[in-house]
PDB file of N, CA, C and O in Angstrom:
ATOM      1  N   UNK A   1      -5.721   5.597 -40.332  1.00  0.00           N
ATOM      2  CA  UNK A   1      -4.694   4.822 -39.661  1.00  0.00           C
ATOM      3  C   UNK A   1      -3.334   5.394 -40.057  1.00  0.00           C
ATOM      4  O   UNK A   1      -3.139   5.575 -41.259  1.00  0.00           O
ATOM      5  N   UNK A   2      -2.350   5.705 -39.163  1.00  0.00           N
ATOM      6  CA  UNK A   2      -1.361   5.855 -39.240  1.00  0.00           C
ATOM      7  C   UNK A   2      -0.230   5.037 -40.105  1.00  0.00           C
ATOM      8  O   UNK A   2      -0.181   3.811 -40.192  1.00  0.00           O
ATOM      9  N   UNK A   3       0.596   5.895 -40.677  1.00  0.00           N
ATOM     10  CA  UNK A   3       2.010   4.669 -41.074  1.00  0.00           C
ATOM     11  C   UNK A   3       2.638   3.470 -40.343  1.00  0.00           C
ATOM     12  O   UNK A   3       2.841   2.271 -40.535  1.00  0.00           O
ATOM     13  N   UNK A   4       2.837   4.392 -39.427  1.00  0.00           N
ATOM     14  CA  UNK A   4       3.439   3.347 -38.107  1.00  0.00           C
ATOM     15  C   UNK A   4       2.455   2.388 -37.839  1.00  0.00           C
ATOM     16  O   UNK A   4       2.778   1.217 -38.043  1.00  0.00           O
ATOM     17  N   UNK A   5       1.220   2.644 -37.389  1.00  0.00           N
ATOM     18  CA  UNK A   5       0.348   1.739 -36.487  1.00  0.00           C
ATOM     19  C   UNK A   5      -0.250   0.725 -37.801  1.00  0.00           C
ATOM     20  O   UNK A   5      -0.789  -0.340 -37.501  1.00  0.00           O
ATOM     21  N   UNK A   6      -0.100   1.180 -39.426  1.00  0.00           N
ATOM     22  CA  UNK A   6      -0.394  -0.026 -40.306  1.00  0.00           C
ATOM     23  C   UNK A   6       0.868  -0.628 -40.513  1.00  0.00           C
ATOM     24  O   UNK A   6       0.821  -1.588 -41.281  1.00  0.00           O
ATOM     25  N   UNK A   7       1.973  -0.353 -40.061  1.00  0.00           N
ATOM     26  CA  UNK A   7       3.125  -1.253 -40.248  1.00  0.00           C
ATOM     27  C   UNK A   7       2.967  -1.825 -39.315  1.00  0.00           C
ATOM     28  O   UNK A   7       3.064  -2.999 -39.670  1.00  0.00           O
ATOM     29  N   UNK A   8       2.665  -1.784 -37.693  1.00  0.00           N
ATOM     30  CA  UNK A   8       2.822  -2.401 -37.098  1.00  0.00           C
ATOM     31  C   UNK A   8       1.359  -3.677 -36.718  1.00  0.00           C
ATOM     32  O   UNK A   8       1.325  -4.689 -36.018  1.00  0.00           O
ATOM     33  N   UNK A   9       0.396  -3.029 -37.517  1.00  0.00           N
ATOM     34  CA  UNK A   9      -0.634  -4.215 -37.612  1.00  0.00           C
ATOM     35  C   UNK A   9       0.023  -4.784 -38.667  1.00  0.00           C
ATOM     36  O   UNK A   9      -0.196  -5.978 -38.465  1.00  0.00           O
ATOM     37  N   UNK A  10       0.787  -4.705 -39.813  1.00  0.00           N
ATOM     38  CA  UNK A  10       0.890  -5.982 -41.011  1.00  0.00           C
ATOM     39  C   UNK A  10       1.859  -6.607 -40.065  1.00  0.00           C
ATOM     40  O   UNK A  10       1.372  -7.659 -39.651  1.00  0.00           O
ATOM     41  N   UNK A  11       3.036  -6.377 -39.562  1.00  0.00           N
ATOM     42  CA  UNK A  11       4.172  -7.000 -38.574  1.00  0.00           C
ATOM     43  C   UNK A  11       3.426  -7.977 -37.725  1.00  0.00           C
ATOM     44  O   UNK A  11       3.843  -9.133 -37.651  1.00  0.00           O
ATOM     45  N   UNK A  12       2.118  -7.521 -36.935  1.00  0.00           N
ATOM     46  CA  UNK A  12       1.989  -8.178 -35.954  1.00  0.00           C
ATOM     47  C   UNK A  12       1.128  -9.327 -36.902  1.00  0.00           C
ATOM     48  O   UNK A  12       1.505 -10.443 -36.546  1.00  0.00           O
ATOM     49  N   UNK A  13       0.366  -9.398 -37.706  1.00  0.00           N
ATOM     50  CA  UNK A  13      -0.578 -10.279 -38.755  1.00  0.00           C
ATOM     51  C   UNK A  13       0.873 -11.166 -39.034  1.00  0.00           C
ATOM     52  O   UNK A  13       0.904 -12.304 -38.568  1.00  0.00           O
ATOM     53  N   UNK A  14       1.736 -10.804 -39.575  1.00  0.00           N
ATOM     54  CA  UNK A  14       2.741 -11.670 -40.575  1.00  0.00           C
ATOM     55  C   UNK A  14       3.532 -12.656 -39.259  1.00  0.00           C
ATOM     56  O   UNK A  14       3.566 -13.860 -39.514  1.00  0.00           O
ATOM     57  N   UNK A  15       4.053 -12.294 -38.122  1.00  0.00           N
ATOM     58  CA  UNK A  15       4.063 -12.969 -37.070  1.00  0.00           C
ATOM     59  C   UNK A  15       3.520 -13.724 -36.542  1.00  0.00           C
ATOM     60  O   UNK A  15       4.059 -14.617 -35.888  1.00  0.00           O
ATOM     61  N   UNK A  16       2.228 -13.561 -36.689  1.00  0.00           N
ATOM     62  CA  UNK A  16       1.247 -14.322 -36.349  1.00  0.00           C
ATOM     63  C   UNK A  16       0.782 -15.760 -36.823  1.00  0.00           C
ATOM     64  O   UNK A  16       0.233 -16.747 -36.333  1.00  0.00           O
ATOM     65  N   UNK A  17       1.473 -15.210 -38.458  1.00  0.00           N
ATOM     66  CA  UNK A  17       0.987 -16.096 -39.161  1.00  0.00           C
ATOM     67  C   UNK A  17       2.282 -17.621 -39.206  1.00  0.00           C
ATOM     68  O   UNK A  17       2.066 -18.822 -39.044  1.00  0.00           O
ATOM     69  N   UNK A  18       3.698 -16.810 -39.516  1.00  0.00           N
ATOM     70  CA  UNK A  18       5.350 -17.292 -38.969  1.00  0.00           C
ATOM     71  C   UNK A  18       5.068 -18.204 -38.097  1.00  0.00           C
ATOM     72  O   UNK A  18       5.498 -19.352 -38.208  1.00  0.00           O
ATOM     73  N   UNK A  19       3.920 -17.608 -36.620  1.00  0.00           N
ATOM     74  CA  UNK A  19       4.538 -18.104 -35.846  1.00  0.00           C
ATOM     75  C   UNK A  19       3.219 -19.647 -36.003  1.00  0.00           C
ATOM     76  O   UNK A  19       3.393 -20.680 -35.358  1.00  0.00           O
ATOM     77  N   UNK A  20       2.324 -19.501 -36.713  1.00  0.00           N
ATOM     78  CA  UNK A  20       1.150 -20.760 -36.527  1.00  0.00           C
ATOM     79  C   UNK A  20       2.003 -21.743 -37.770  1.00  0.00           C
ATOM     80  O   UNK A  20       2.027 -22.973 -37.707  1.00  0.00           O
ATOM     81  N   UNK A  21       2.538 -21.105 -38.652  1.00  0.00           N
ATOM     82  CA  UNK A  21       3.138 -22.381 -39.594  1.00  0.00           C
ATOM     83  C   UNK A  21       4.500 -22.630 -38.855  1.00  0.00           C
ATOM     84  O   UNK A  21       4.721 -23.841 -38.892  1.00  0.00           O
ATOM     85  N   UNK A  22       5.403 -22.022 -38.261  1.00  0.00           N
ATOM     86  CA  UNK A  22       6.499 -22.818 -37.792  1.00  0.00           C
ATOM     87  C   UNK A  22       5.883 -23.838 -36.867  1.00  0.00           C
ATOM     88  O   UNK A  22       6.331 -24.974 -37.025  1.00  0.00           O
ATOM     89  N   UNK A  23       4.651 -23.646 -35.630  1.00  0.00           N
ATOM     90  CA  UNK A  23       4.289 -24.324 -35.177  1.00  0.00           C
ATOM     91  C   UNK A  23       3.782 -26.039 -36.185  1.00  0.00           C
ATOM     92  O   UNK A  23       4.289 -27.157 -36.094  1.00  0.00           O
ATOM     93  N   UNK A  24       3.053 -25.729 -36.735  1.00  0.00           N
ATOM     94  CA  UNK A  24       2.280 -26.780 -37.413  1.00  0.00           C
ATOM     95  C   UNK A  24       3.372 -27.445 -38.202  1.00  0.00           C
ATOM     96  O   UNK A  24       3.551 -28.655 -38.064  1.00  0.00           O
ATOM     97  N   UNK A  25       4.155 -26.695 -39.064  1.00  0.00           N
ATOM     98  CA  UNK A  25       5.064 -27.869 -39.857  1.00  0.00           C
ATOM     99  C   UNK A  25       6.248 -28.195 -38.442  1.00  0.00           C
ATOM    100  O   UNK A  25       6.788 -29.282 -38.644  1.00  0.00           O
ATOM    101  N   UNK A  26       6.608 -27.720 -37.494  1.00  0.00           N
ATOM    102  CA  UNK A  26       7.768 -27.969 -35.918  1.00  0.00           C
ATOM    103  C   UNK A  26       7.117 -29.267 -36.047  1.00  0.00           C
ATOM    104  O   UNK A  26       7.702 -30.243 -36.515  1.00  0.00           O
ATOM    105  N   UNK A  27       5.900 -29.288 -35.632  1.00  0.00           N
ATOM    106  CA  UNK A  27       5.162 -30.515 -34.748  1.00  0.00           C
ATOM    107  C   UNK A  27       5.173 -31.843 -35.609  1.00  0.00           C
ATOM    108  O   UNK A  27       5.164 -33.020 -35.248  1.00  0.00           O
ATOM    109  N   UNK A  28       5.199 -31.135 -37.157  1.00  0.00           N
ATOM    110  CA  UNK A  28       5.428 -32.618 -38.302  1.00  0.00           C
ATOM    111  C   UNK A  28       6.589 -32.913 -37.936  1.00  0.00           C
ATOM    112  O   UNK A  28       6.965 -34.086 -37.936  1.00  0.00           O
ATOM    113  N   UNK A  29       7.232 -32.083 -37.623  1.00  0.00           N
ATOM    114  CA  UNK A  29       9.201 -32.570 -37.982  1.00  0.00           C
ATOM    115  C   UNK A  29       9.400 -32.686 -36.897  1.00  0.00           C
ATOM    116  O   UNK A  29       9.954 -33.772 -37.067  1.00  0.00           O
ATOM    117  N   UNK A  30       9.492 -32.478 -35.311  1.00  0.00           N
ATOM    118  CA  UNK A  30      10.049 -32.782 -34.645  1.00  0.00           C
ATOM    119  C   UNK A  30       9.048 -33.288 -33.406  1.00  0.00           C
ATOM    120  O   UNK A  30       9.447 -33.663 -32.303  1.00  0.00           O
ATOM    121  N   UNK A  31       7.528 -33.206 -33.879  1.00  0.00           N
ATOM    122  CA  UNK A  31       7.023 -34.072 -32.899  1.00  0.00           C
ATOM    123  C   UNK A  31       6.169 -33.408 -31.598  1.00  0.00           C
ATOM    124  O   UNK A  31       6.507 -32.339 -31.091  1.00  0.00           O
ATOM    125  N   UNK A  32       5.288 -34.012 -31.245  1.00  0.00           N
ATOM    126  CA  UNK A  32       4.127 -32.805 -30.345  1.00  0.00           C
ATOM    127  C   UNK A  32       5.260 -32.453 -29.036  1.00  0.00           C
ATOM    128  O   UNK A  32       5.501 -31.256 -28.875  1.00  0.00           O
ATOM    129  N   UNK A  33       5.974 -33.471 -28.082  1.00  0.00           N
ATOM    130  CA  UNK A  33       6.095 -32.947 -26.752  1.00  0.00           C
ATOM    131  C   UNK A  33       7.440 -32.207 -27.268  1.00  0.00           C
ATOM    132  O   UNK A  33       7.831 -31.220 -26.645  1.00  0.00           O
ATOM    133  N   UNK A  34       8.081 -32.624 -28.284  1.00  0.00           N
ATOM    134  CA  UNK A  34       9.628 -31.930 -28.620  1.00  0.00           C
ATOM    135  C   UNK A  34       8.814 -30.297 -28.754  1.00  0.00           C
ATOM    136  O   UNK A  34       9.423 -29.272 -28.449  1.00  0.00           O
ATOM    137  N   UNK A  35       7.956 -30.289 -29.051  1.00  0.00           N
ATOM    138  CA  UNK A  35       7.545 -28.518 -29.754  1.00  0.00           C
ATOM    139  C   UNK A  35       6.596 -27.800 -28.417  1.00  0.00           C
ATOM    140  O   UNK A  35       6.408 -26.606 -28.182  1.00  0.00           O
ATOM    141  N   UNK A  36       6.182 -28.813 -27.796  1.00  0.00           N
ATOM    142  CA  UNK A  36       5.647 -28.120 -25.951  1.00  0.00           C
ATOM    143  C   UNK A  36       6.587 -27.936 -25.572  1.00  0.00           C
ATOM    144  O   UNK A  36       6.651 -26.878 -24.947  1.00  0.00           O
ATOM    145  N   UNK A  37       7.867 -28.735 -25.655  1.00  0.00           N
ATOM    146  CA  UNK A  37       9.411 -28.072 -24.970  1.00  0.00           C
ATOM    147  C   UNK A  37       9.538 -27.114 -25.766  1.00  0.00           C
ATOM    148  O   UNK A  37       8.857 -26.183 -25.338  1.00  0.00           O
ATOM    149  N   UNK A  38       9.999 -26.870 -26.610  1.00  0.00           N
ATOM    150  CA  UNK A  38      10.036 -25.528 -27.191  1.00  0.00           C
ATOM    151  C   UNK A  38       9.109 -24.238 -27.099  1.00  0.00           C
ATOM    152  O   UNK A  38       9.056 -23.011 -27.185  1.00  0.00           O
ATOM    153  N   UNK A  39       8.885 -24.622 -27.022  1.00  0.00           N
ATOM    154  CA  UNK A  39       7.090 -23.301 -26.735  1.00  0.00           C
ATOM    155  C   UNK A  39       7.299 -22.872 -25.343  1.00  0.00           C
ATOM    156  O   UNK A  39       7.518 -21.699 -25.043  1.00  0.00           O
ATOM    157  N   UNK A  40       7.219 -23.936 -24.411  1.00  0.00           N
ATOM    158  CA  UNK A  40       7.844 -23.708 -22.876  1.00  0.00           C
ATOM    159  C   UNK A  40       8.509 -22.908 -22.871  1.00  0.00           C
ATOM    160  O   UNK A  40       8.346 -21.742 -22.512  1.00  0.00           O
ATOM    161  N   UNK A  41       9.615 -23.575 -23.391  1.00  0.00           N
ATOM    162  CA  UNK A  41      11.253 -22.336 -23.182  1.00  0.00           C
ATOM    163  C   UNK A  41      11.069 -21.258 -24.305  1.00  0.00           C
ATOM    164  O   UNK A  41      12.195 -20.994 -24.727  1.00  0.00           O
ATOM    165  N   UNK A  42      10.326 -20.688 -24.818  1.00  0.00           N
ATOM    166  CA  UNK A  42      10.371 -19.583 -25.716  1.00  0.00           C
ATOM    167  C   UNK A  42       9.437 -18.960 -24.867  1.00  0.00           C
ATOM    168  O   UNK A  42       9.442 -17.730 -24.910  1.00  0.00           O
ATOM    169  N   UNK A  43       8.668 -19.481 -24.138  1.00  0.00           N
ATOM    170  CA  UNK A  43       7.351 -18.980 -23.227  1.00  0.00           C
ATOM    171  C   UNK A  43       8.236 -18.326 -22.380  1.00  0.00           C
ATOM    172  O   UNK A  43       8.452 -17.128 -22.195  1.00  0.00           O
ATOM    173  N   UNK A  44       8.687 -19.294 -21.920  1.00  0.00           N
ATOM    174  CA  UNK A  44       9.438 -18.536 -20.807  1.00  0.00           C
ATOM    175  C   UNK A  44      10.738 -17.568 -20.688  1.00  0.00           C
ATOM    176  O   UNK A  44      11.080 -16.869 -19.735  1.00  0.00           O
ATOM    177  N   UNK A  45      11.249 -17.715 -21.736  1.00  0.00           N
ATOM    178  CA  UNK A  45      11.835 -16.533 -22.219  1.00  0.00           C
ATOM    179  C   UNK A  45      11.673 -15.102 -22.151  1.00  0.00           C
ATOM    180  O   UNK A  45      12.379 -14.119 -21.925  1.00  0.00           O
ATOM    181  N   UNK A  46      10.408 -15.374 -22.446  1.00  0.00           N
ATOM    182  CA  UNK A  46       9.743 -14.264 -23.066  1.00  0.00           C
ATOM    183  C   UNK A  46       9.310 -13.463 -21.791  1.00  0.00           C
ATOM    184  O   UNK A  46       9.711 -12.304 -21.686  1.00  0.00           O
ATOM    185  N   UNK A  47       8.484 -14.028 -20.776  1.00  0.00           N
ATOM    186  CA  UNK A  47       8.485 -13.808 -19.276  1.00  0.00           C
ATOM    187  C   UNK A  47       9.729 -13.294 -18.580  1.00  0.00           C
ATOM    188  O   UNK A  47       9.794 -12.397 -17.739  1.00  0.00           O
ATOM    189  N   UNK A  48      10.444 -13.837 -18.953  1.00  0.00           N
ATOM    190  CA  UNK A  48      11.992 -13.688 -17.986  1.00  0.00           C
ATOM    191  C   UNK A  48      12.459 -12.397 -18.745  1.00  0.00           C
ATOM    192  O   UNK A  48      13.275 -11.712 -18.129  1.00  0.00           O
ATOM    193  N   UNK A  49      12.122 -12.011 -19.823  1.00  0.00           N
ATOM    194  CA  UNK A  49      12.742 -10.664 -20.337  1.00  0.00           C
ATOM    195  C   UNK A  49      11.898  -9.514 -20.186  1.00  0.00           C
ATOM    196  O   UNK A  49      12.306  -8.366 -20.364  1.00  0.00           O
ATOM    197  N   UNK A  50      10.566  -9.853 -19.813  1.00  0.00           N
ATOM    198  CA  UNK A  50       9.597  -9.106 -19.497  1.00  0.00           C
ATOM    199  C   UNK A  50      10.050  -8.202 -18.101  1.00  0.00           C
ATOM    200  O   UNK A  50      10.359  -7.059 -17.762  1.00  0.00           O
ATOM    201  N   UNK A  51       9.849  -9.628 -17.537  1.00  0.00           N
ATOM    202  CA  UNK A  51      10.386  -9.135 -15.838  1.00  0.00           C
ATOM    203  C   UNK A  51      11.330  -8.294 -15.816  1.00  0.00           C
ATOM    204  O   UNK A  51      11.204  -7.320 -15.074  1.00  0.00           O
ATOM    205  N   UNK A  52      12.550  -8.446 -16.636  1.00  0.00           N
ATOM    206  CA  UNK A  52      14.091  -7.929 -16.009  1.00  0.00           C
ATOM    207  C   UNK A  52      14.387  -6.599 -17.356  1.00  0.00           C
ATOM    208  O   UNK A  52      15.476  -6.202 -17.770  1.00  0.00           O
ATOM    209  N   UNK A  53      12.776  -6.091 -17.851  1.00  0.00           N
ATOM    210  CA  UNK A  53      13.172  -5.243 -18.275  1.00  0.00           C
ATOM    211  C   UNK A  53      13.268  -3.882 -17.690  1.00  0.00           C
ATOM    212  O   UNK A  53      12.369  -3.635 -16.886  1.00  0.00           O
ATOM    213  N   UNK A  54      14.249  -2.816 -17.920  1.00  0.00           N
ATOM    214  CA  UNK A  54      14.432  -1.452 -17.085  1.00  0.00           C
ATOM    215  C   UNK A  54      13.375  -0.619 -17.155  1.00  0.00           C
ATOM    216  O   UNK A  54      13.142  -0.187 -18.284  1.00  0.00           O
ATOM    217  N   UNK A  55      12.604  -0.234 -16.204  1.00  0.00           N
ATOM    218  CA  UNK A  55      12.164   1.161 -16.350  1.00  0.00           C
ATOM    219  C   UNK A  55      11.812   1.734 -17.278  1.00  0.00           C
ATOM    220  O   UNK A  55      12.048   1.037 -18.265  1.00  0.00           O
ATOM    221  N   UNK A  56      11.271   2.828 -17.594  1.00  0.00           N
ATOM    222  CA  UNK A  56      11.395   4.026 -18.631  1.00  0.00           C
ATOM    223  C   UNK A  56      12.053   4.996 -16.833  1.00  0.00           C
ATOM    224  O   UNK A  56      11.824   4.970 -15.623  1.00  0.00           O
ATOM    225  N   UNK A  57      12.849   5.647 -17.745  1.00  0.00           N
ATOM    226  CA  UNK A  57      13.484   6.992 -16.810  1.00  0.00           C
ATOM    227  C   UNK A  57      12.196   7.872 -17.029  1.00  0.00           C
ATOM    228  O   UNK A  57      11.352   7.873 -17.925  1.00  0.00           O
ATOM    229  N   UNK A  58      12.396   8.824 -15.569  1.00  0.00           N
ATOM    230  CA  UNK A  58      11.172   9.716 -15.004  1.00  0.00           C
ATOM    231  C   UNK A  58      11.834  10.735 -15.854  1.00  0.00           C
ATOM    232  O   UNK A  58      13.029  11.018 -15.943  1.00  0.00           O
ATOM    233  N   UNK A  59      10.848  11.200 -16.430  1.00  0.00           N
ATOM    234  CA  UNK A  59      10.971  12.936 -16.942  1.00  0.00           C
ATOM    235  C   UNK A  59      11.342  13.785 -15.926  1.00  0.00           C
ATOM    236  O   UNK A  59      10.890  13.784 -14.781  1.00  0.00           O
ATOM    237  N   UNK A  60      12.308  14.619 -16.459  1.00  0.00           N
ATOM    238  CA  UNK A  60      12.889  15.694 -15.392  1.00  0.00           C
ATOM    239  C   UNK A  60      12.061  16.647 -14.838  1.00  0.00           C
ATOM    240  O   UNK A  60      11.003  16.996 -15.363  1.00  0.00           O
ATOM    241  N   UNK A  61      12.495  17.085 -13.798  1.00  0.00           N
ATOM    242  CA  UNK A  61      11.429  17.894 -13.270  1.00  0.00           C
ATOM    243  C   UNK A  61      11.262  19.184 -14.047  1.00  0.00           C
ATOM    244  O   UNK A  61      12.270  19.775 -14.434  1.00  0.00           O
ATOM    245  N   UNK A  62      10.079  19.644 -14.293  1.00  0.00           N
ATOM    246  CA  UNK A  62      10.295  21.273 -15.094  1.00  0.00           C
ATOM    247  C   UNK A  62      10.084  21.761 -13.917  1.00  0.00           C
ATOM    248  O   UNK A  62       9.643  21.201 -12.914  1.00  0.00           O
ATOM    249  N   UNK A  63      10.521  23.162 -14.130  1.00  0.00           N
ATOM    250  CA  UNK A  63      10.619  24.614 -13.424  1.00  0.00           C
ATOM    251  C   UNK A  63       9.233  25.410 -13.572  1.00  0.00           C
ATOM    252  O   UNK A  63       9.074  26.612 -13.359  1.00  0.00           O
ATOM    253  N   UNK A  64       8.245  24.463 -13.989  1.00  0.00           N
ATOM    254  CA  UNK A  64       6.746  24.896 -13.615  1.00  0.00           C
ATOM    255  C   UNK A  64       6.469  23.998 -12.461  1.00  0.00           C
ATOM    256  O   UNK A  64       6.901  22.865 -12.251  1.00  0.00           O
ATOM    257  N   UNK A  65       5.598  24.792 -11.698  1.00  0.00           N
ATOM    258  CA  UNK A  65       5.064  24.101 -10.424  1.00  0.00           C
ATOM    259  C   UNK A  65       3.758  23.668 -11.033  1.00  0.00           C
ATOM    260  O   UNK A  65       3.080  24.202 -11.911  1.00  0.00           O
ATOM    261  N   UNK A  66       3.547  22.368 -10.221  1.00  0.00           N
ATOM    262  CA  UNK A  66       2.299  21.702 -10.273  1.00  0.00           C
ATOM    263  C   UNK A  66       1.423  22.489 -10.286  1.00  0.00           C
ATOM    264  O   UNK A  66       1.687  23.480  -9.605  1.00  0.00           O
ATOM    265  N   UNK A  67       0.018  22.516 -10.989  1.00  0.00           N
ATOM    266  CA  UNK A  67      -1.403  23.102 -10.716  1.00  0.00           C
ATOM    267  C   UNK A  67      -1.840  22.269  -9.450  1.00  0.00           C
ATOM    268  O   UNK A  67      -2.055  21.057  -9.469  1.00  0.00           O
ATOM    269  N   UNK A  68      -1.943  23.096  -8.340  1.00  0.00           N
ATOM    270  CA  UNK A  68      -2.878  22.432  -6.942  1.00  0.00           C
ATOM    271  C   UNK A  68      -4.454  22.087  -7.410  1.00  0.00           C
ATOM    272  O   UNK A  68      -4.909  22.277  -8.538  1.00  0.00           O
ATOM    273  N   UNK A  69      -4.818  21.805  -6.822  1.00  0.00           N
ATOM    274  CA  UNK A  69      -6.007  21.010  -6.888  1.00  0.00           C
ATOM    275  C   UNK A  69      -7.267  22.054  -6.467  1.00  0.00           C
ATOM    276  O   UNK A  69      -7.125  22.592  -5.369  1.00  0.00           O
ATOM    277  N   UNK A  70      -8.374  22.364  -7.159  1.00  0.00           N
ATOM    278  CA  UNK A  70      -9.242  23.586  -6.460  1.00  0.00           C
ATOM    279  C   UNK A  70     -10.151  23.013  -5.408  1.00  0.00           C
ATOM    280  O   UNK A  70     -10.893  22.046  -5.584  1.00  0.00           O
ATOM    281  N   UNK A  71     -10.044  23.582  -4.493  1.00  0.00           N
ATOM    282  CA  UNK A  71     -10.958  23.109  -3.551  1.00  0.00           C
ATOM    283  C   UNK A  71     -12.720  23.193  -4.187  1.00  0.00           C
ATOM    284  O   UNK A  71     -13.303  23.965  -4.948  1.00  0.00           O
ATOM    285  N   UNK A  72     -13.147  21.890  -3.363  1.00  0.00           N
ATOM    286  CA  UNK A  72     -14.668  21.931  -3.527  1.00  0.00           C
ATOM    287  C   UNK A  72     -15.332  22.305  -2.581  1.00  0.00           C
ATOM    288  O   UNK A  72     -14.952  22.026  -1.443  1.00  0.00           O
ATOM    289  N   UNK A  73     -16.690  23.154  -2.831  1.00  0.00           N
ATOM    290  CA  UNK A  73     -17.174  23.849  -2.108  1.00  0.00           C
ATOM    291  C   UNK A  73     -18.340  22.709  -1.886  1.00  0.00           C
ATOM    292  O   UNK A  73     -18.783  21.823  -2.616  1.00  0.00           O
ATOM    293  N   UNK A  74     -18.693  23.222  -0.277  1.00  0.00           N
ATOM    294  CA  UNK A  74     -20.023  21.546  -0.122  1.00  0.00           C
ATOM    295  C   UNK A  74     -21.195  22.437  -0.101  1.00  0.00           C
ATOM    296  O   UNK A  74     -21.160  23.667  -0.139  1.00  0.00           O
ATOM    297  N   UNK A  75     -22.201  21.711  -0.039  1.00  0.00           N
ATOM    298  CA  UNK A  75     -23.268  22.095   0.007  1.00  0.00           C
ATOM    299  C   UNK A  75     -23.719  22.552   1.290  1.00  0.00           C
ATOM    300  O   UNK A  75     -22.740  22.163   1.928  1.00  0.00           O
ATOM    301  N   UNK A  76     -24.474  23.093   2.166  1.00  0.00           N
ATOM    302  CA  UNK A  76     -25.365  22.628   3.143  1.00  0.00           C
ATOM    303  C   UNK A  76     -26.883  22.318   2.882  1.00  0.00           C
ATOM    304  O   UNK A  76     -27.416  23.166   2.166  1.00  0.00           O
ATOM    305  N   UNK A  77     -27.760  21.220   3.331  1.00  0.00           N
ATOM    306  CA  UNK A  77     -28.541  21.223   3.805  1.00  0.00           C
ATOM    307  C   UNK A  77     -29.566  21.991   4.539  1.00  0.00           C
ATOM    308  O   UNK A  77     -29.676  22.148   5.755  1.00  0.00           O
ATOM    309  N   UNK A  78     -30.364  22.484   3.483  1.00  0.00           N
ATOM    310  CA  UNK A  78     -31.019  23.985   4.395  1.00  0.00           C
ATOM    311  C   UNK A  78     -32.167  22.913   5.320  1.00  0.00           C
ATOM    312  O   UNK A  78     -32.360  21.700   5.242  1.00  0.00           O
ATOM    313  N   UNK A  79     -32.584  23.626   5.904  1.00  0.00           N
ATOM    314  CA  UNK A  79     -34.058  22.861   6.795  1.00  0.00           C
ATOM    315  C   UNK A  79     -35.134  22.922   6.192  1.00  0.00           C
ATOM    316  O   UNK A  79     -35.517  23.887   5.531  1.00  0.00           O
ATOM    317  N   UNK A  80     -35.912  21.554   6.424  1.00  0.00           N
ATOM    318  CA  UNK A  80     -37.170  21.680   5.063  1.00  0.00           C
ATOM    319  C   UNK A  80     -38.428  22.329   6.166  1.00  0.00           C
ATOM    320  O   UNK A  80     -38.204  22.328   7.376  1.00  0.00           O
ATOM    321  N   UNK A  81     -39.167  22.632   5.854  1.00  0.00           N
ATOM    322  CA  UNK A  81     -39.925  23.086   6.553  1.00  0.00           C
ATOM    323  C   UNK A  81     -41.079  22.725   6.560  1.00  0.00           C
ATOM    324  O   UNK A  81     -41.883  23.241   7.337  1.00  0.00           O
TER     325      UNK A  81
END
């Protein structure tokens, strides 16, 4: 496993975990439908930034031409006899 990809599994574990105890102690302190509103609008947040995110820009064109495609040769069907 990579550096990166075990930092980014402990990140995504430790988030995971952030995000089940803010839930569970939210819901002591401020109550089940107060924390479905919240969840909602963080839900949807999260959607709405999804959507209206840009692109990746297209790689420039290089000054190699595409490889064409090789033609396939068919078979025929000889006659059975």
């Amino acid at each position: 496993m990579t550096k990166s990809r075990f930092r980014n599994t402990v990140l995504g574990i430790g988030a995971t975990a952030g995000a089940l105890a803010l839930g569970y102690f939210g819901v002591q302190y401020f109550g089940r439908n107060n924390m479905f509103t919240i969840a909602a609008a963080i839900g949807g947040g999260g959607a709405i930034s999804y959507v209206l995110q840009k692109p990746n820009q297209p790689q420039a064109p290089s000054n190699q031409p595409e490889p064409q495609p090789t033609p396939m040769k068919t078979q025929r069907k000889g006659k059975k006899l």
